[in-house]
N, C-alpha and C positions, 0 to 999 in steps of 0.2 A: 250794478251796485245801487243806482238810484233807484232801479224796482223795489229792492229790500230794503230800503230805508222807507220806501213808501207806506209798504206791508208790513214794514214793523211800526210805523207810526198810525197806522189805521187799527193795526192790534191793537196798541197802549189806548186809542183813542175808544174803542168799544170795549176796552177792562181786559182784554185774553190775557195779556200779559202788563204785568206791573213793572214801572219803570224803575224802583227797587233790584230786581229780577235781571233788568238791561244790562243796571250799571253794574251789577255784581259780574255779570257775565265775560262784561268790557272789561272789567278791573282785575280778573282772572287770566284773562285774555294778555292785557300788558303786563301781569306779574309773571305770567309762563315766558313770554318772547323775552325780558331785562333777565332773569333767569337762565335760558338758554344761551344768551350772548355771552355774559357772564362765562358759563363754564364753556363755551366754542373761547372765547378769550382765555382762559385757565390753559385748556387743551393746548393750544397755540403755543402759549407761553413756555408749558413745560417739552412740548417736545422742541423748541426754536433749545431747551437748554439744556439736551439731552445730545443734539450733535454737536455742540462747542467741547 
């Protein structure tokens, strides 16, 4: 994990990659995982109210 923060901070730091580019990545990243909990929580919910 520390190597890829390494190699992505040597990127950003000779321009390969724009830190624009990171944070959209990162911010796709946690809309998919709050997303997927969301509907595992949904899921959950309606079958716990499907056996009552």
């Amino acid at each position: 994990m520390d190597a890829g923060l390494n190699l992505l901070d040597t990127a950003i730091g000779f321009g390969l990659v724009s830190v624009a580019a990171v944070a959209a990545v990162f911010g796709k990243f946690l809309l998919g995982g709050l997303l997927a909990a969301l509907a595992l929580g949904v899921f959950v919910r309606l079958k716990r109210r499907t056996k009552s």
